[in-house]
DSSP file (Angstrom, degrees, kcal/mol; ACC not computed):
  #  RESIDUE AA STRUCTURE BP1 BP2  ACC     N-H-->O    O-->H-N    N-H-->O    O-->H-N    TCO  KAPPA ALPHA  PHI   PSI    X-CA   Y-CA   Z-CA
    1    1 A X     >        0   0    0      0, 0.0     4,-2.3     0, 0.0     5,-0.1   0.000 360.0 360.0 360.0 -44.6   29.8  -39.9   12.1
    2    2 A X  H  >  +     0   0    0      2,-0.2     4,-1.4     1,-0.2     5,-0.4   0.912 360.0  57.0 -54.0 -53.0   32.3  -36.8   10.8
    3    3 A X  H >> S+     0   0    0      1,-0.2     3,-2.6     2,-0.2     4,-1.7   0.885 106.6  40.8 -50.7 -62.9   30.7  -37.3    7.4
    4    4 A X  H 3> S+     0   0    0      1,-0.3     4,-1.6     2,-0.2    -1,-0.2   0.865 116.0  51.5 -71.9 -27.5   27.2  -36.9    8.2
    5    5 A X  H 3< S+     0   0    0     -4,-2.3    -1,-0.3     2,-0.2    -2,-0.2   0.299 110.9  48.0 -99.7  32.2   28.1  -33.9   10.5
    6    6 A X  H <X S+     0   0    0     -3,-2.6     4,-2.7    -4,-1.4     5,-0.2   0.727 116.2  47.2 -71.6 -68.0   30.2  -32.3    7.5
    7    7 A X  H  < S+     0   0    0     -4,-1.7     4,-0.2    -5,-0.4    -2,-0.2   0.479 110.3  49.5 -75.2  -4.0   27.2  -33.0    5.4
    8    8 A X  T >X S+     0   0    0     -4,-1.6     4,-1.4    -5,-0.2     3,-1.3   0.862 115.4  46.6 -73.4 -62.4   24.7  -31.5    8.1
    9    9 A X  H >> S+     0   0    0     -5,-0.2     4,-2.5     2,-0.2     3,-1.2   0.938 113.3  43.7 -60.1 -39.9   26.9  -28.5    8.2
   10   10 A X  H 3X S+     0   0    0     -4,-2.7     4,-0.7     1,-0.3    -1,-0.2   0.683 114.4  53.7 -70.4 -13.5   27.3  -28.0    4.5
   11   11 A X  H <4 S+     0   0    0     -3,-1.3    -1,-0.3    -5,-0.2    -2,-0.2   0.754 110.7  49.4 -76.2 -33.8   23.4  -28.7    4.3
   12   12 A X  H <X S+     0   0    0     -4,-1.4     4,-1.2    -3,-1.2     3,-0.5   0.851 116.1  37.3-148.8 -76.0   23.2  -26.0    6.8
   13   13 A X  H >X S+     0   0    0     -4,-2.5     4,-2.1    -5,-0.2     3,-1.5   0.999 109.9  59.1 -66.0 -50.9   25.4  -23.3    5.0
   14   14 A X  H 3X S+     0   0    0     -4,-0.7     4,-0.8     1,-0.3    -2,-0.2   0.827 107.5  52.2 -36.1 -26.8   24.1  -24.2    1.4
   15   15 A X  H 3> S+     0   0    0     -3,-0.5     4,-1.0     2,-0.2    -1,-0.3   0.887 116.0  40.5 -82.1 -35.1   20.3  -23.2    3.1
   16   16 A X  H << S+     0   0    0     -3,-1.5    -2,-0.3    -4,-1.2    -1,-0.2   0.561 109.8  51.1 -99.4 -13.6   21.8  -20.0    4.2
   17   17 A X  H  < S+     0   0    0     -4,-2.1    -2,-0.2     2,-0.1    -1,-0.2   0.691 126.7  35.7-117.2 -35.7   24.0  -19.2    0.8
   18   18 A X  H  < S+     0   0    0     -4,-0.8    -2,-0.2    -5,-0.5    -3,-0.1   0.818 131.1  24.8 -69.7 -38.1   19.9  -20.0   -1.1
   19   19 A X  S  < S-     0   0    0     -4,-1.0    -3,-0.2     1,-0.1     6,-0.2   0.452 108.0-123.3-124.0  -9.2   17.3  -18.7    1.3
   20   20 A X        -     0   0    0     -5,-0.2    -1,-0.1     4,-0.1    -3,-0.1  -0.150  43.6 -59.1  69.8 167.8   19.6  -15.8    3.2
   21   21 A X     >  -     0   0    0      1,-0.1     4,-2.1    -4,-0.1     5,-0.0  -0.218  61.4-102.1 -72.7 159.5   20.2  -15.6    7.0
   22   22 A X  H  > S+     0   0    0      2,-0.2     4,-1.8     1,-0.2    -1,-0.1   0.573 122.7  66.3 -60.2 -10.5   16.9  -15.2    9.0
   23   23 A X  H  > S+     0   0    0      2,-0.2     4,-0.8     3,-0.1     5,-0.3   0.943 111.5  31.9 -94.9 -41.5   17.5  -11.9    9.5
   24   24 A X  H  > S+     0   0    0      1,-0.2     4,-2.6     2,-0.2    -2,-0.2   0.945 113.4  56.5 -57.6 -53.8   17.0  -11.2    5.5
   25   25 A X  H >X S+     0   0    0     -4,-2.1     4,-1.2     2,-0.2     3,-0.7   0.857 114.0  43.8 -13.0 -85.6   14.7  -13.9    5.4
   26   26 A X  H >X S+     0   0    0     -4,-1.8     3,-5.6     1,-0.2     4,-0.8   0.789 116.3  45.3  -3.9-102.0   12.9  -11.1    8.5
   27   27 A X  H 3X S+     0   0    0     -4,-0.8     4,-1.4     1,-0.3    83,-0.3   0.690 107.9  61.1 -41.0 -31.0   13.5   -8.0    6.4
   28   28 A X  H <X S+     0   0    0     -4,-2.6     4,-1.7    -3,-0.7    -1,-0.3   0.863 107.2  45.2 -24.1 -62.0   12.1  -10.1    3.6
   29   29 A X  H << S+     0   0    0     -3,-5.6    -2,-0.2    -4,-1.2    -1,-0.2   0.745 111.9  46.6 -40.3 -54.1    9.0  -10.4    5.4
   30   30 A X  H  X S+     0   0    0     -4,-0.8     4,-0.9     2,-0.2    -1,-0.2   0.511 106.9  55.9 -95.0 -10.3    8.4   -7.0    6.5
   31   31 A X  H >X S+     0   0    0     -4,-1.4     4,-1.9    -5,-0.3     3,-0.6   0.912 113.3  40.9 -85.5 -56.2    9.2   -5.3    3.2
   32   32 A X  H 3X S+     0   0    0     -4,-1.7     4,-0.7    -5,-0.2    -2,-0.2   0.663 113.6  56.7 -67.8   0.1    6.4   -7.4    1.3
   33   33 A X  H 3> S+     0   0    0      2,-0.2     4,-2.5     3,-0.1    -1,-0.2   0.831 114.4  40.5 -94.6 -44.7    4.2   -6.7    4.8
   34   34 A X  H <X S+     0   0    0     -4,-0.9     4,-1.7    -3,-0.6     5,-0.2   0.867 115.1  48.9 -85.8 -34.4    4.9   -2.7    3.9
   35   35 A X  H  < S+     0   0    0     -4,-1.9     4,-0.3     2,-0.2    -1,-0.2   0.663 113.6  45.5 -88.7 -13.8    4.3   -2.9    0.2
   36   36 A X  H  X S+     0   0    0     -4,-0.7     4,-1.8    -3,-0.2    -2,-0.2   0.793 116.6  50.4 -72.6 -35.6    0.8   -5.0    0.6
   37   37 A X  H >X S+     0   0    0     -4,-2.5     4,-3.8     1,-0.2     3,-0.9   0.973 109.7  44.9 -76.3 -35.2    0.0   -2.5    3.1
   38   38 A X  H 3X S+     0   0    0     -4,-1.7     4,-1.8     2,-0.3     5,-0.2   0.837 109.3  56.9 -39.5 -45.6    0.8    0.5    1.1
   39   39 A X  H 34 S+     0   0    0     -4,-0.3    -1,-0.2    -5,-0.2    -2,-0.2   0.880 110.4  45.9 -67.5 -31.8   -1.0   -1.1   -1.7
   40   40 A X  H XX S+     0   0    0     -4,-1.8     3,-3.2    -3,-0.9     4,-1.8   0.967 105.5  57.8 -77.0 -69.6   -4.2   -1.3    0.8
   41   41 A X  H >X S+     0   0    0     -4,-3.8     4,-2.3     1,-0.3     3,-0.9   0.902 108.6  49.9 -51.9 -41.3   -3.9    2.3    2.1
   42   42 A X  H 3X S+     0   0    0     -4,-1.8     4,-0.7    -5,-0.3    -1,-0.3   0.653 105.7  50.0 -81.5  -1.0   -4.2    3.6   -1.6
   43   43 A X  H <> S+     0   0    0     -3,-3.2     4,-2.3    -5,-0.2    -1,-0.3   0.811 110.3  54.1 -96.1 -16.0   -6.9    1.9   -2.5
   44   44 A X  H <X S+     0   0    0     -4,-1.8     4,-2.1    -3,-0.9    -2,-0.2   0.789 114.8  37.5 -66.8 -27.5   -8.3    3.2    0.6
   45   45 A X  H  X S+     0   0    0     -4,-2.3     4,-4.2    -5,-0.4     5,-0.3   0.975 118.2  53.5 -75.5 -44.3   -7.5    6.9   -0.2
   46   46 A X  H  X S+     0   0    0     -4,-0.7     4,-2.1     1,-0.3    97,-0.2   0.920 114.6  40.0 -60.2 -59.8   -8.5    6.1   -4.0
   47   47 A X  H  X S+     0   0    0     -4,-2.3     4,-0.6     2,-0.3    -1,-0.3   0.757 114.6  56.1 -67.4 -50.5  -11.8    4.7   -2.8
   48   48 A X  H  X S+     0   0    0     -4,-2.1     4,-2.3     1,-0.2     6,-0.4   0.787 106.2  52.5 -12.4 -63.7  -12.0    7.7   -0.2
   49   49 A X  H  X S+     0   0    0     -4,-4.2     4,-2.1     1,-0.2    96,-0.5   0.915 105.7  48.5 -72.3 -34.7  -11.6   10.0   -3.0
   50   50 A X  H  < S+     0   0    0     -4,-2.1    -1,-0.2    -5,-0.3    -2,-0.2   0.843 113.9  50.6 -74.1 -25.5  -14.5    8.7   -5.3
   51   51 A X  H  < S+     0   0    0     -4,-0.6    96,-1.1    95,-0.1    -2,-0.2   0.976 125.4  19.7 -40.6 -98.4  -16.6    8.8   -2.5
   52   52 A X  H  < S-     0   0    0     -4,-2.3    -2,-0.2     2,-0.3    -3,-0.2   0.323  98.9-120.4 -46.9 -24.2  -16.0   12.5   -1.1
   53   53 A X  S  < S+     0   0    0     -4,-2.1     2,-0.3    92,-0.4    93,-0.2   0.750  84.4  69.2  49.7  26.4  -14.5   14.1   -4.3
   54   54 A X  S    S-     0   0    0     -6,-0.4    -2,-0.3    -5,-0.3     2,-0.3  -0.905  83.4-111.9-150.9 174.1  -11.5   14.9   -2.9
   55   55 A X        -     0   0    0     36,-0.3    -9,-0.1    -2,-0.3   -10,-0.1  -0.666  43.9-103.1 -87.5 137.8   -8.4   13.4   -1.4
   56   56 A X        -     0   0    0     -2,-0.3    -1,-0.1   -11,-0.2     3,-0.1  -0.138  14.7-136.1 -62.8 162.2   -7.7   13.6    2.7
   57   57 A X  S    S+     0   0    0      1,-0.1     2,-0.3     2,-0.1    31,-0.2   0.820  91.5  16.6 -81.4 -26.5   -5.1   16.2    3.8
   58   58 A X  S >  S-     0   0    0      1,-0.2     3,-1.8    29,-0.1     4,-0.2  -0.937  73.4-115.3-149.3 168.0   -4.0   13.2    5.9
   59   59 A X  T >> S+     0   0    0     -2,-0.3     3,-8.0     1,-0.2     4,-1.4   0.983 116.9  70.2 -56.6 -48.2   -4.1    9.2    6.7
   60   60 A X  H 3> S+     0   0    0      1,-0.3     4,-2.2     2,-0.2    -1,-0.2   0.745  86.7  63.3 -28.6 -31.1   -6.0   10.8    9.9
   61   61 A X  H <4 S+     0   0    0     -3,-1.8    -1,-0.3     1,-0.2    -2,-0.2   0.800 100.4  50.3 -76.3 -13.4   -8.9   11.6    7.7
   62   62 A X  H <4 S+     0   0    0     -3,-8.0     9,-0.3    -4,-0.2     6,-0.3   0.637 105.1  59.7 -95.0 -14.4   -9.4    8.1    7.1
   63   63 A X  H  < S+     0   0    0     -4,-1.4    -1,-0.2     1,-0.2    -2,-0.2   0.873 100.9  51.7 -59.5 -47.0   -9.4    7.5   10.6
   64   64 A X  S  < S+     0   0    0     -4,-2.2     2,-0.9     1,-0.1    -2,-0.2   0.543  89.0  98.8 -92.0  18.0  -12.1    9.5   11.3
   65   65 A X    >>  -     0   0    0     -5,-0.2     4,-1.3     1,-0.2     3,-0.6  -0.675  59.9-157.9 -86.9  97.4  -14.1    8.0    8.9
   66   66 A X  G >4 S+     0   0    0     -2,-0.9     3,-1.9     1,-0.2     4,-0.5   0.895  97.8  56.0 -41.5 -49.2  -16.6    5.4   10.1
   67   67 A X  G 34 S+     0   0    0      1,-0.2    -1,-0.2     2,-0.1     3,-0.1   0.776 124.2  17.9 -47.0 -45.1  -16.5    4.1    6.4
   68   68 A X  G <4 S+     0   0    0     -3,-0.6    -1,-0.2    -6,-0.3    -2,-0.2  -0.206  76.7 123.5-146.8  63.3  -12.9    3.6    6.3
   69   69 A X  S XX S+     0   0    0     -3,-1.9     3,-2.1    -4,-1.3     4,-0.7   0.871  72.0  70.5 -63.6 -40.4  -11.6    3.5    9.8
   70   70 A X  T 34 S+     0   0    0     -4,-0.5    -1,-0.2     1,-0.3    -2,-0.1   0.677  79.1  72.8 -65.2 -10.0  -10.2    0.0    8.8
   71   71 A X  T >4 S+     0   0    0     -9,-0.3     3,-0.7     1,-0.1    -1,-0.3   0.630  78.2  70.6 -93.7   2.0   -8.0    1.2    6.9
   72   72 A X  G X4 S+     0   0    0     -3,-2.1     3,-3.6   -10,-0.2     2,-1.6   0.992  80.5  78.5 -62.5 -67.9   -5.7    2.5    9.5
   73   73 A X  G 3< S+     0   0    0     -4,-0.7    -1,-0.2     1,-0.3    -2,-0.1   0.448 102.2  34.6 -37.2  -9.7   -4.8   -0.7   10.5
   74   74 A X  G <  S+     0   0    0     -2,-1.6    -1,-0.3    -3,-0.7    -2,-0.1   0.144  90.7  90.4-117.1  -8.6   -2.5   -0.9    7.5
   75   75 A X  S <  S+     0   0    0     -3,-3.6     9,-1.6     1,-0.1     2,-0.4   0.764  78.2  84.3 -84.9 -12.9   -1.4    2.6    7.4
   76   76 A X  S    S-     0   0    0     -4,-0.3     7,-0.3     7,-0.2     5,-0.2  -0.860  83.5-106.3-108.4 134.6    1.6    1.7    9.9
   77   77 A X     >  -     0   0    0      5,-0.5     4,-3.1    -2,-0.4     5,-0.1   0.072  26.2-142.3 -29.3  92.3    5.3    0.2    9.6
   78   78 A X  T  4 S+     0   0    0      2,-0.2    -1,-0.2   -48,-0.2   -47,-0.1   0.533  94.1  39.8 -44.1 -10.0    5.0   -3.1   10.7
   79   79 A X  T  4 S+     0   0    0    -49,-0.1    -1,-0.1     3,-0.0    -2,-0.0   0.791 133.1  21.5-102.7 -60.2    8.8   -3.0   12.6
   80   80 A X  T  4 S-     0   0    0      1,-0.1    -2,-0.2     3,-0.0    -3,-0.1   0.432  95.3-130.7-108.5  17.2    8.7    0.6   14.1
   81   81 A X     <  +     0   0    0     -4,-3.1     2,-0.1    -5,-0.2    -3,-0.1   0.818  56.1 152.7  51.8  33.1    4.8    1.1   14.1
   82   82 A X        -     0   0    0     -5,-0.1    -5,-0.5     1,-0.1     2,-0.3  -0.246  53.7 -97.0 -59.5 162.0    5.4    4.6   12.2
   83   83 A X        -     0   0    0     -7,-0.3    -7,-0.2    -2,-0.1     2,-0.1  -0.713  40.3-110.6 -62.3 134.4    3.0    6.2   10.0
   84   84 A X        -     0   0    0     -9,-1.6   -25,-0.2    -2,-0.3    23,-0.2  -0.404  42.5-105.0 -53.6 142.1    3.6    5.5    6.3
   85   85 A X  E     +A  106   0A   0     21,-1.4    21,-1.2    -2,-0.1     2,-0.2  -0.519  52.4 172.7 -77.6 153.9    4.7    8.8    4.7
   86   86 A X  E     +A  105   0A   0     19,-0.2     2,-0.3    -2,-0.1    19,-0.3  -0.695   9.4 168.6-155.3 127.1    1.7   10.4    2.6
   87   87 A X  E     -A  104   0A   0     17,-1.9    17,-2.0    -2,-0.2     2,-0.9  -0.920  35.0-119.1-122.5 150.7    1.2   13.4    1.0
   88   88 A X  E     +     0   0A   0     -2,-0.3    15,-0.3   -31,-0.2     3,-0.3  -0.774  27.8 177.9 -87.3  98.7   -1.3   15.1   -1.5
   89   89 A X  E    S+     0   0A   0     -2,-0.9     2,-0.3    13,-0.3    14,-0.2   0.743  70.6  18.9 -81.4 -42.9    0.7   16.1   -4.4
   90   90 A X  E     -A  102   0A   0     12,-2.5    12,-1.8     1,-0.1    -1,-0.3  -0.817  68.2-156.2-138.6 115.3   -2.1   17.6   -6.7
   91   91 A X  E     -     0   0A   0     -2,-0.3     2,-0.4    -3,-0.3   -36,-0.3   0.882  67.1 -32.5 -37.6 -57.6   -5.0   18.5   -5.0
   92   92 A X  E     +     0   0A   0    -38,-0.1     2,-0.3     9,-0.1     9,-0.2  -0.816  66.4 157.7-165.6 124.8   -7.4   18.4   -7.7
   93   93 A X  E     -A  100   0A   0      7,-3.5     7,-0.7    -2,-0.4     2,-0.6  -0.791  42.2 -98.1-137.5-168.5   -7.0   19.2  -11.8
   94   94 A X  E     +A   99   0A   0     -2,-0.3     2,-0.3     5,-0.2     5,-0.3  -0.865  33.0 175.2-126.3 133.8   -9.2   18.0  -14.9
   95   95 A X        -     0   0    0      3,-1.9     3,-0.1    -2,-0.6    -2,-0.0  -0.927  69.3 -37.7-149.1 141.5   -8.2   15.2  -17.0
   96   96 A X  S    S-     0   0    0     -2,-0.3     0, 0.0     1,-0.2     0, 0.0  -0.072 121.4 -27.0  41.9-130.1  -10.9   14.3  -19.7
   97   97 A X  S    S+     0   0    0      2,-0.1    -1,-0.2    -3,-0.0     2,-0.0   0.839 127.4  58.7 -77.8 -29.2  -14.5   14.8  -18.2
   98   98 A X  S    S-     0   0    0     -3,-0.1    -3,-1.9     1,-0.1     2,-0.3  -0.077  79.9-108.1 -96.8-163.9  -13.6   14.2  -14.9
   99   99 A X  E     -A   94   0A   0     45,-0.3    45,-0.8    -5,-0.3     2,-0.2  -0.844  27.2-179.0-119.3 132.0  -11.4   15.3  -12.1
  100  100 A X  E     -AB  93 143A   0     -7,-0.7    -7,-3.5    -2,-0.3     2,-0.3  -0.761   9.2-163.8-139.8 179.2   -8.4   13.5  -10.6
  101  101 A X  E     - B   0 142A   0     41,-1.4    41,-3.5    -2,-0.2     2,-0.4  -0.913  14.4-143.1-167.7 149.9   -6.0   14.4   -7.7
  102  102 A X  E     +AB  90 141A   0    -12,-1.8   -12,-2.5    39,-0.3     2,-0.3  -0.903  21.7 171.4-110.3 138.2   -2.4   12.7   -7.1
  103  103 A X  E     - B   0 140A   0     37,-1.0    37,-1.6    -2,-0.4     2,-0.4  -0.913  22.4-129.0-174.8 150.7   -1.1   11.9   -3.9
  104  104 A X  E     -AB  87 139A   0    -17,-2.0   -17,-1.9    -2,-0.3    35,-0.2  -0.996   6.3-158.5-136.1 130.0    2.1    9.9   -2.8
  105  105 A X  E     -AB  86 138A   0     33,-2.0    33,-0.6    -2,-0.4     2,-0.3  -0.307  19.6-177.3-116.1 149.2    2.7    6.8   -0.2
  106  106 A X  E     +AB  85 137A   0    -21,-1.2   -21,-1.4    31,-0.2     2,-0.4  -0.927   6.9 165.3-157.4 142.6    6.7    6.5    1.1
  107  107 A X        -     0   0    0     29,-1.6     2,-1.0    -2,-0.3    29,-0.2  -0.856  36.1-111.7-167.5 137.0    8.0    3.8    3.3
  108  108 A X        -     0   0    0     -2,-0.4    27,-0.2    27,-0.2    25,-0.1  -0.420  32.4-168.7 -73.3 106.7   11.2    2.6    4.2
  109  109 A X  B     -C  134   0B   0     -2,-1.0    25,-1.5    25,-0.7     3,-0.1  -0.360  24.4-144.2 -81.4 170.7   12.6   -1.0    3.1
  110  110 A X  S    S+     0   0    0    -83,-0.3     2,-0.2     1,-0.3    -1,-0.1   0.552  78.0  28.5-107.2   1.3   15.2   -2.8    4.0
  111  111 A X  S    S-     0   0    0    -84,-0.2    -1,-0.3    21,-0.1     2,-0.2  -0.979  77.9-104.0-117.0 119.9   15.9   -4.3    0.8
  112  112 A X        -     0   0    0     -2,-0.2    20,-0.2    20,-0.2     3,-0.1  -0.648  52.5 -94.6 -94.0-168.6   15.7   -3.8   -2.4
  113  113 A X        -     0   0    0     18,-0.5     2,-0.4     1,-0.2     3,-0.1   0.406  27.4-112.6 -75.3 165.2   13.0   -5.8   -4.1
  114  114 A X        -     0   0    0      1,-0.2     4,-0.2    15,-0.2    -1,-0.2  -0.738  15.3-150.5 -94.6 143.4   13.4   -9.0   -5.8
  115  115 A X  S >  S+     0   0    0     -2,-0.4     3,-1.3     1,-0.2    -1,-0.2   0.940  95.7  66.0 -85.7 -11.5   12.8   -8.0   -9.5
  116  116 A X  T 3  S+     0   0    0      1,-0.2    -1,-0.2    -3,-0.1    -2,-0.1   0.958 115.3  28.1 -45.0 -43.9   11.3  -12.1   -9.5
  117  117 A X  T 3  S+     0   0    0      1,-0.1     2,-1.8    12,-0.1    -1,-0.2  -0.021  70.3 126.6-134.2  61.7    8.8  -11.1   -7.4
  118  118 A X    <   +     0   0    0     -3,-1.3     2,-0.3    -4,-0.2    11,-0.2  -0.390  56.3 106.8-101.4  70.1    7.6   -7.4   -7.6
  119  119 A X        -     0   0    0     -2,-1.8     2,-0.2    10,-0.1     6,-0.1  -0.887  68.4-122.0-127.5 153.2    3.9   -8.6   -8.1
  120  120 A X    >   -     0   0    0     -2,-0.3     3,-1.1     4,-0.3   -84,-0.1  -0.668  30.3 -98.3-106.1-174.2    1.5   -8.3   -5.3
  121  121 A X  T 3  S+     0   0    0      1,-0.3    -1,-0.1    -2,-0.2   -85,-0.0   0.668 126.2  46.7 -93.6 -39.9   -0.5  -10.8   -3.7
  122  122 A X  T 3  S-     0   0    0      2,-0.1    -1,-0.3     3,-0.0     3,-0.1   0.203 109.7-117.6 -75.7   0.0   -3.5   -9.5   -6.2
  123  123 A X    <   +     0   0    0     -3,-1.1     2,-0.2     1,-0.2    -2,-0.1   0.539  68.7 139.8  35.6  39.6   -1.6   -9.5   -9.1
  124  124 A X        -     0   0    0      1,-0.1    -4,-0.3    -5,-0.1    -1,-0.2  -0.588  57.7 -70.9 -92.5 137.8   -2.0   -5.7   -9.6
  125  125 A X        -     0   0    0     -2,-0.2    -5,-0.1     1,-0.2    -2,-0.1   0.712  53.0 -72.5  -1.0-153.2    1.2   -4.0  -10.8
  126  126 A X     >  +     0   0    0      3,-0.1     4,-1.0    -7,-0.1    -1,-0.2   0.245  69.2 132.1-121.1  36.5    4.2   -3.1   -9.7
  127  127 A X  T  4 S-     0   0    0      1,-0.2     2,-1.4     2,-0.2    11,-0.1  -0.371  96.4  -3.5 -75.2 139.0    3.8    0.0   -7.2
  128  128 A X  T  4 S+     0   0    0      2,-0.2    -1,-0.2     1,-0.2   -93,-0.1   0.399 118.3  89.6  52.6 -18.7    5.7   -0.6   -4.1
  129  129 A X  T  4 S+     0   0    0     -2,-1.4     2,-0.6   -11,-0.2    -2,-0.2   0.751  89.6  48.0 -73.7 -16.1    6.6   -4.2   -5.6
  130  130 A X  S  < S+     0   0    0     -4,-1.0     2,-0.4   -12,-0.1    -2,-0.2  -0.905  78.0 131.8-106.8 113.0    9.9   -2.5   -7.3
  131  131 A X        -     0   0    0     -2,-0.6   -18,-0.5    -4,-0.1     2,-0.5  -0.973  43.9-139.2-161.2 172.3   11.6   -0.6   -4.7
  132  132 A X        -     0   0    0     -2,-0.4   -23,-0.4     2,-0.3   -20,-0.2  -0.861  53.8 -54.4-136.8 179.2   15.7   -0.5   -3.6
  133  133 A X  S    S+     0   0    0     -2,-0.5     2,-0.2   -23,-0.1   -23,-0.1  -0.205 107.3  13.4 -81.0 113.5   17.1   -0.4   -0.1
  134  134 A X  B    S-C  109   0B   0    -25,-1.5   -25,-0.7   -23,-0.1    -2,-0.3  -0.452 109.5  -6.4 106.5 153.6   15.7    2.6    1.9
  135  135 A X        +     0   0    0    -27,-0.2     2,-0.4    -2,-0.2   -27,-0.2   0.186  58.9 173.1 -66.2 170.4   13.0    4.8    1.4
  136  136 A X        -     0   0    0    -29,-0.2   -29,-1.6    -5,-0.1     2,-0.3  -0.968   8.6-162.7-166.7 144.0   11.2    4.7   -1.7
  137  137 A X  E     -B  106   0A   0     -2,-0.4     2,-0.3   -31,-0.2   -31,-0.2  -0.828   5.7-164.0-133.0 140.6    7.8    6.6   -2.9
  138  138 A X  E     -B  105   0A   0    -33,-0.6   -33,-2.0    -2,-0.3     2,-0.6  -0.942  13.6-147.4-156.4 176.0    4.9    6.6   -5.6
  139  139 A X  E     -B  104   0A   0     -2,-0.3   -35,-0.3   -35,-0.2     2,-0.2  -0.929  19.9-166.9-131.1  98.2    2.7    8.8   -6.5
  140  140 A X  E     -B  103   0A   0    -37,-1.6   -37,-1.0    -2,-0.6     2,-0.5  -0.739  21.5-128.3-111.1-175.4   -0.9    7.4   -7.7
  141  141 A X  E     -B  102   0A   0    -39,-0.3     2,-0.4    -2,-0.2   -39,-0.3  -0.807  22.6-161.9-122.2 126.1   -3.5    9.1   -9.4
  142  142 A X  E     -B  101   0A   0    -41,-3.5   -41,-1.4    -2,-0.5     2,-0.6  -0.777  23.9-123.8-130.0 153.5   -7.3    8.8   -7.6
  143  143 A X  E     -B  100   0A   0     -2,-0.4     2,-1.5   -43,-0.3   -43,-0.3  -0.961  28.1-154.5 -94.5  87.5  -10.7    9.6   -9.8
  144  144 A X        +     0   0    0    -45,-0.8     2,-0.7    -2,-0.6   -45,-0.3  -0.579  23.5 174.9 -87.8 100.3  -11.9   12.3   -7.5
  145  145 A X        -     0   0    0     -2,-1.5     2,-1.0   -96,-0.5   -92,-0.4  -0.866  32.7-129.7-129.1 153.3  -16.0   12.3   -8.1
  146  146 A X        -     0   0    0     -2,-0.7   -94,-0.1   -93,-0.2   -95,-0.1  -0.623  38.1-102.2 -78.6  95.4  -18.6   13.9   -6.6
  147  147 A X        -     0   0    0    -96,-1.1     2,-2.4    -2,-1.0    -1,-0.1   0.145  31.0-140.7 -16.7 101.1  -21.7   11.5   -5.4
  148  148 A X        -     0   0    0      3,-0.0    -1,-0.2    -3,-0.0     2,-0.2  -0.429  19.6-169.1 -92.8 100.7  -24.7   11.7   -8.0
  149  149 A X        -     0   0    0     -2,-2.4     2,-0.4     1,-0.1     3,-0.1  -0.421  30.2-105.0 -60.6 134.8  -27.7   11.7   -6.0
  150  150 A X        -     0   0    0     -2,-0.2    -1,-0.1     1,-0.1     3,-0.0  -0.496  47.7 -98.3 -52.0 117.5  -30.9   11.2   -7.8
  151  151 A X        -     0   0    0     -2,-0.4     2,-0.7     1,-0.1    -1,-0.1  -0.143  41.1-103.7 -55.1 138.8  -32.6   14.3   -8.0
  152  152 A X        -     0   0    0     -3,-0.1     2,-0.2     1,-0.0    -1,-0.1  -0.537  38.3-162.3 -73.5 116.9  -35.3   14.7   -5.4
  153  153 A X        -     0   0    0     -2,-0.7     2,-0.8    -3,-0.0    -1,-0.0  -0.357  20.4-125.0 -25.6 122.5  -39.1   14.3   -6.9
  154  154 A X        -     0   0    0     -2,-0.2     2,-0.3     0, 0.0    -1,-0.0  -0.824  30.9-146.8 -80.2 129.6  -42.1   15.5   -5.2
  155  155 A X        -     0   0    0     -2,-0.8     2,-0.3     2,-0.0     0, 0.0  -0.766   4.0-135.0 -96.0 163.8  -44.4   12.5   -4.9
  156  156 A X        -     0   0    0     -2,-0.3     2,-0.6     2,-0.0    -1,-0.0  -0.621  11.1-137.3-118.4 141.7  -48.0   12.8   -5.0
  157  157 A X        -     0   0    0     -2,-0.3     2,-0.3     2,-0.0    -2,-0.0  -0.945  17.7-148.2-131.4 120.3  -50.2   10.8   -2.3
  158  158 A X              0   0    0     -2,-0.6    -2,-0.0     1,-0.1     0, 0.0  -0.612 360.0 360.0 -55.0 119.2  -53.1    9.2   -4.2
  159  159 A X              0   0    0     -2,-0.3    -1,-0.1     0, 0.0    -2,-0.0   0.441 360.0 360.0-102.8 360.0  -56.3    9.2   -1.7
């Protein structure tokens, strides 16, 4: 009976010395919960921006946006139900033919990242997947264009 409940307890630390306590296990959680959502809000701004031609002064603009009202839902810290930091870094400049604008995402981890697994769930780079203990920012780059509407026609009504 002493044996097996050595070998339960040594089963028991050996899970925790592999996998971490549950509370890193937790912070585990909530750091890949903040870097998928981060990864969502910028494609929402990105998406935003191609749209409108320009980038919002704030996540608030995306709120008041029927189009991408859904993307609030992602726009907050999943432990203290903060706002993600966000700022517009270059409003608008010209690179090539077009127009681009720069803007920056920030949120606080509690870890940093595992460099095994700083891939996202889509298996698009490594923005918010590489990040160290504590806050940590990037800065992506949006295609700001201006909707081309077909120019308007007169039509003719044939009697």
């Amino acid at each position: 009976g002493r044996g097996m409940t050595a070998l339960v307890v040594l089963g028991i630390i050996f899970g925790f010395f592999v996998s971490g306590s549950p509370a890193t296990q937790r912070s585990r959680t909530l750091d890949q919960t903040r870097a998928d959502n981060l990864s969502t809000v910028a494609d929402c701004v990105k998406q935003y921006a191609q749209s409108l031609g320009a980038l919002p002064n704030s996540l608030d603009d995306l709120r008041q946006s029927s189009q991408y009202s859904y993307c609030i839902a992602q726009a907050n810290d999943p432990a203290t139900g903060l706002a993600y930091d966000y700022r517009v870094v270059t409003p608008s400049r010209v690179e090539g033919a077009g127009r681009v604008g720069e803007f920056e995402l920030c949120a606080a981890f509690d870890l940093a990242s595992d460099q095994t697994a700083n891939i996202n769930i889509y298996g698009e780079g490594t923005l918010w997947y590489e990040h160290g203990a504590g806050k940590s920012c990037d800065t992506v780059t949006a295609q700001l264009l201006v909707p081309n509407y077909p120019a308007q026609t007169p039509t003719s009504i044939v009697k």
